[in-house]
N, C-alpha and C positions, 0 to 999 in steps of 0.2 A: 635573380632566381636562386641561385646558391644559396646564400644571405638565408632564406628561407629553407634552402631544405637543413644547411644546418639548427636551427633549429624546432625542428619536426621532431620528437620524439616518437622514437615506432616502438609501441607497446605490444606486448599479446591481446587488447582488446582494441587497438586498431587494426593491426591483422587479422581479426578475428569478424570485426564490421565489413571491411572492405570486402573480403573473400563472401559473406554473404550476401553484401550487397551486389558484388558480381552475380553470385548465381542466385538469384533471386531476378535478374535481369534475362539472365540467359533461360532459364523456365519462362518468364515471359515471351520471350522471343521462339524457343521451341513451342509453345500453347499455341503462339498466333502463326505457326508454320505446320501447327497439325500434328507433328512428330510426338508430344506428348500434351495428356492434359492437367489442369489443374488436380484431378481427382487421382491420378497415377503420381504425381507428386505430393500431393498428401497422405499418400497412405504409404510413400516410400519414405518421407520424412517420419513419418510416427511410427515408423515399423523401426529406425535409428533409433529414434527416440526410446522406447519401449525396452529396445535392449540397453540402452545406455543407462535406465534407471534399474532394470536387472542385475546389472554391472555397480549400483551405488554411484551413477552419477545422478544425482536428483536433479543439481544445476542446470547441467545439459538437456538432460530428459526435459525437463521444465520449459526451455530456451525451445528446443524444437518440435516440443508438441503445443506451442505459440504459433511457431513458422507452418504445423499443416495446418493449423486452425482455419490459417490464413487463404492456403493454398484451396483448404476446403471451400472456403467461405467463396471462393470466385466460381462466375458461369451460372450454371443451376445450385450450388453448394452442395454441403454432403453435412454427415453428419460425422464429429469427430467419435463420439461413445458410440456412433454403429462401424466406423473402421475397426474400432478398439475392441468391440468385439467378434467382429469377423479374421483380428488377426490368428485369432486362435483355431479357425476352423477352414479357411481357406487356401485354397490351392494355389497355387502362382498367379493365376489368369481371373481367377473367382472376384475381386472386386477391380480390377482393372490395374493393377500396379507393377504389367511388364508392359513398358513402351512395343507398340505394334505399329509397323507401318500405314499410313492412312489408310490404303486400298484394301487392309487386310478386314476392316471393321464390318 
């Protein structure tokens, strides 16, 4: 087992897969536990996104407005150009993207 981890090279784009593919697992796991939904994680993903490409990261922007695409795209879907445009005019609570305890809904 050594043998092997010496040669693993740990790049910033393996650290970078690994850690989303963690949380991409643990949104799973929070979705099928109630605690949040796919559509609360979409629109918190694009709302990073959105300012990351504000910021002149295209890259980034790019990379995680793939990931709500994604998050959109599960359950009933959504749509990403109606998050996009509600990010401009919504309140905290207005498309759903503060985690609320189940019983609160």
């Amino acid at each position: 087992m050594e043998d092997n981890a010496k040669d693993l090279e740990i790049t910033p784009k393996l650290v970078l897969d690994l850690h989303l593919a963690l949380y991409l697992d643990l949104v799973a796991v929070l979705e099928g536990a109630g605690v949040v939904t796919y559509r609360q994680m979409a629109a918190r993903v694009l709302n990073i996104g959105m300012d990351a490409r504000d910021d002149g990261e295209a890259g980034l922007s790019a990379a995680l407005e793939s990931i709500a695409k994604g998050f959109a795209g599960q359950g009933k879907g959504l749509s990403i150009e109606l998050l996009k445009a509600a990010r401009a005019v919504r309140e905290d609570e207005a498309m759903g993207d503060v985690p609320r305890r189940p019983d609160e809904d």
